[in-house]
C-alpha positions as CSV (number, residue, x, y, z in Angstrom):
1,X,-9.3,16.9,1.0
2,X,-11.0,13.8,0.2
3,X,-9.8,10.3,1.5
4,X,-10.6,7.0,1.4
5,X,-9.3,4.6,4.2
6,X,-9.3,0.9,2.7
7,X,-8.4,-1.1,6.0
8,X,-8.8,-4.8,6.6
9,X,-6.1,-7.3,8.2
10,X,-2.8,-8.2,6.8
11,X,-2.6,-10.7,4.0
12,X,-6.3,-9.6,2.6
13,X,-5.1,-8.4,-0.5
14,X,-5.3,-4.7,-0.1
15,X,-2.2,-3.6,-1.6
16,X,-3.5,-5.5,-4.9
17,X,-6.9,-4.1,-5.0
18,X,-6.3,-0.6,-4.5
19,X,-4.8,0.4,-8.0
20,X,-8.3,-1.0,-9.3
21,X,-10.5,1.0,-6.7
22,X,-8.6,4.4,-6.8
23,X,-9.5,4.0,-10.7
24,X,-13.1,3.4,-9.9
25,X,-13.2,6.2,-7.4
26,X,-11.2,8.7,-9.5
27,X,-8.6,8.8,-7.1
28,X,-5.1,9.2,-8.4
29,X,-2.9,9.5,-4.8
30,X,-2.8,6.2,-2.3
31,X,-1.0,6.0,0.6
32,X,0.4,2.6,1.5
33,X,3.2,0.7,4.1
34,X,4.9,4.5,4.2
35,X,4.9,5.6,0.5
36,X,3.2,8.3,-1.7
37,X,2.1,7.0,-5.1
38,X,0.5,9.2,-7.4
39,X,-0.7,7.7,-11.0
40,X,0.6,4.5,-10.1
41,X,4.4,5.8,-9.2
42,X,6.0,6.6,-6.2
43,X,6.7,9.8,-5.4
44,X,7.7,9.9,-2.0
45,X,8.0,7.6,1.4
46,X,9.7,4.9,2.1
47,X,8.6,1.4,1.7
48,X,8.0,-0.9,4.8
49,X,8.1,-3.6,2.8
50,X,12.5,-3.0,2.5
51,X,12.9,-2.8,6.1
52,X,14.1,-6.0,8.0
53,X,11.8,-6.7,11.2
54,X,8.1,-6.5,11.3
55,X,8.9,-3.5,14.4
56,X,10.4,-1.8,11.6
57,X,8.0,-2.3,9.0
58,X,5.1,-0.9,11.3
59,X,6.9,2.5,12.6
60,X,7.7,3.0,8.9
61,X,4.1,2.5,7.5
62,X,2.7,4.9,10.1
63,X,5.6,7.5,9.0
64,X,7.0,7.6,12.7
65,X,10.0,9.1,11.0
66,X,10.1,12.2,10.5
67,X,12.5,11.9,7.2
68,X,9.7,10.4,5.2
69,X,6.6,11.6,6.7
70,X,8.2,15.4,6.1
71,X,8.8,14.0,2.6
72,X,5.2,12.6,1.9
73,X,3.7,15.9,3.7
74,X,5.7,18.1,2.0
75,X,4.8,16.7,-1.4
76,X,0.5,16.5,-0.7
77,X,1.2,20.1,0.2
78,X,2.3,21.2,-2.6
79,X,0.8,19.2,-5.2
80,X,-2.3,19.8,-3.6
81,X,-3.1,16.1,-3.7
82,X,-7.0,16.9,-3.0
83,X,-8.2,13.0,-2.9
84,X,-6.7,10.2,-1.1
85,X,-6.6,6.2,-0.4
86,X,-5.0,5.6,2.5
87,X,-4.4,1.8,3.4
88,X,-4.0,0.4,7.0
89,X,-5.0,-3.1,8.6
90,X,-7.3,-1.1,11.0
91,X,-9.5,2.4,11.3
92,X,-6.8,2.9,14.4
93,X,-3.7,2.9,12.0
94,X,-5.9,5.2,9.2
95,X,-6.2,7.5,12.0
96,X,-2.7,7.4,13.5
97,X,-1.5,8.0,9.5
98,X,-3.4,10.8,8.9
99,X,-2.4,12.6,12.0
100,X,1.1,11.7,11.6
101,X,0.5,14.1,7.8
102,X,-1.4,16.3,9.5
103,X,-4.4,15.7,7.5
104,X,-7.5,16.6,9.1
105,X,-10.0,15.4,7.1
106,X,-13.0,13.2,7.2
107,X,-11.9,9.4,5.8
108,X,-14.8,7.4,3.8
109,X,-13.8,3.9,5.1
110,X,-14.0,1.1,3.3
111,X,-13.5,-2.6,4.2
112,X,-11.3,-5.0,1.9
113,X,-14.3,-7.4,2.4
114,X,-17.0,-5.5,0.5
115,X,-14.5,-4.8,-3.0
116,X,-12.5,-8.0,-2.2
117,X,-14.5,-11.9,-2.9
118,X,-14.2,-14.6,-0.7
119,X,-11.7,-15.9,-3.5
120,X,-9.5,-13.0,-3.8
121,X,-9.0,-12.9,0.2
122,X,-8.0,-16.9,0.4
123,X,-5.9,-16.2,-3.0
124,X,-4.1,-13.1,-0.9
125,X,-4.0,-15.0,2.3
126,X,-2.8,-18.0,0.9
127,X,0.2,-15.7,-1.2
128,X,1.1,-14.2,2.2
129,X,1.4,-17.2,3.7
130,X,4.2,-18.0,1.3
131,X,5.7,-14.1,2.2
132,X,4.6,-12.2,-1.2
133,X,3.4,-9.1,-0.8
134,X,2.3,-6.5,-3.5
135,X,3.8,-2.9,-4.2
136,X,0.7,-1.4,-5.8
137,X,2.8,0.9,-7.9
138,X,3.4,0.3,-11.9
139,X,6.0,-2.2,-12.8
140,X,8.7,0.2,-14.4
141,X,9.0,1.8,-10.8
142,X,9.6,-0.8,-9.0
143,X,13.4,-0.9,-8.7
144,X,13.6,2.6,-7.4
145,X,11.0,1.4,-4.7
146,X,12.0,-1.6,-3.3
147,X,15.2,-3.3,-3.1
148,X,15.1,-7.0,-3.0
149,X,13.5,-10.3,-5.2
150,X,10.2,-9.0,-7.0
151,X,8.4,-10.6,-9.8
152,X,5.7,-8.8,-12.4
153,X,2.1,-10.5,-12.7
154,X,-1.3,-9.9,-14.5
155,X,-4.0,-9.9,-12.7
156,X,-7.6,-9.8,-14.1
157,X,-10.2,-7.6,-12.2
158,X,-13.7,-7.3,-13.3
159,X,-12.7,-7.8,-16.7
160,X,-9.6,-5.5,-16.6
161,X,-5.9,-6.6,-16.4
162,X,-3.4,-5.1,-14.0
163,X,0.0,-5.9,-13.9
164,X,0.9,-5.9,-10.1
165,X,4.1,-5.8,-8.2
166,X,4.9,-8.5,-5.8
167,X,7.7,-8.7,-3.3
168,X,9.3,-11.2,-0.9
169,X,10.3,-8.7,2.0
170,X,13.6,-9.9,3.8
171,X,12.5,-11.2,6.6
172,X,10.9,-13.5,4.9
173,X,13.7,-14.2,2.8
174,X,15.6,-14.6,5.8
175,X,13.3,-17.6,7.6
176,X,13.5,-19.8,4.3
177,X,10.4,-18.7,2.7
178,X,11.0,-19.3,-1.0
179,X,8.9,-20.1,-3.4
């Protein structure tokens, strides 16, 4: 199997760029926040981005249940997903994902910082900062993915547009954070 670990810290803008790498890579299967999406569509997990607490959120991103980790396993296995993105805010939480799907393989890392610009990292910091987050799954899905306020937006990425997901997780919600 062949993966790809994009890692950098939270707020980067990961979850937006990924959908735009996987295409340049030819990689059709990304792992992010506890969910399996293949083609832009999830197909199995969880999303952390639904749970309430930031504890939560992290246990469910590195599949520390077995519910939806079986469910994610179970699905690369017999798809035979045979190339991978896997997202994490470090090469520690890349690692403890792929152990936790028993995936033994060797991970091409790649920092947020060398496909992300200066500008796209203070645009995603600055969106975090207000609580958005991004689902990078295609719009149509997103309602059997998360549960909660979302919006649609196009996004323009070397000269291609994407329409991304973007979510205001609960907690946030929760502490006032609105828009």
């Amino acid at each position: 199997m062949k993966i790809f670990g994009l890692y950098g810290k939270s707020g980067t803008g990961k979850s937006c760029k990924v959908r735009m790498l996987a295409s340049r890579l030819g990689v059709s299967a990304i792992i992010d926040d506890g969910i399996l999406i293949v083609d832009g569509i999830h197909v199995a997990g969880f999303s952390a981005k639904c749970e309430q607490n930031l504890h939560a959120a992290t246990k469910r991103a590195i599949f520390f249940g077995e519910k939806y980790r079986n469910e994610v396993l179970t699905y690369i296995r017999e798809r035979e997903i045979s190339e991978l993105i896997v997202i994490g805010t470090s090469i520690k939480m890349l690692h403890i994902i792929l152990e936790r799907l028993e995936i033994r393989s060797e991970v091409s890392l790649i920092h947020v910082e060398s496909v992300q610009t200066v500008e796209e990292i203070e645009q995603a910091r600055v969106s975090r900062e207000n609580g958005f987050h991004v689902i990078p799954i295609n719009p149509v899905n997103v309602e059997g993915t998360y549960t909660g306020w979302f919006k649609v937006e196009a996004l323009v990425f070397d000269n291609s547009r994407l329409e991304i997901v973007i979510v205001k997780p609960f907690e946030d919600l929760a502490k006032g954070n609105h828009f």
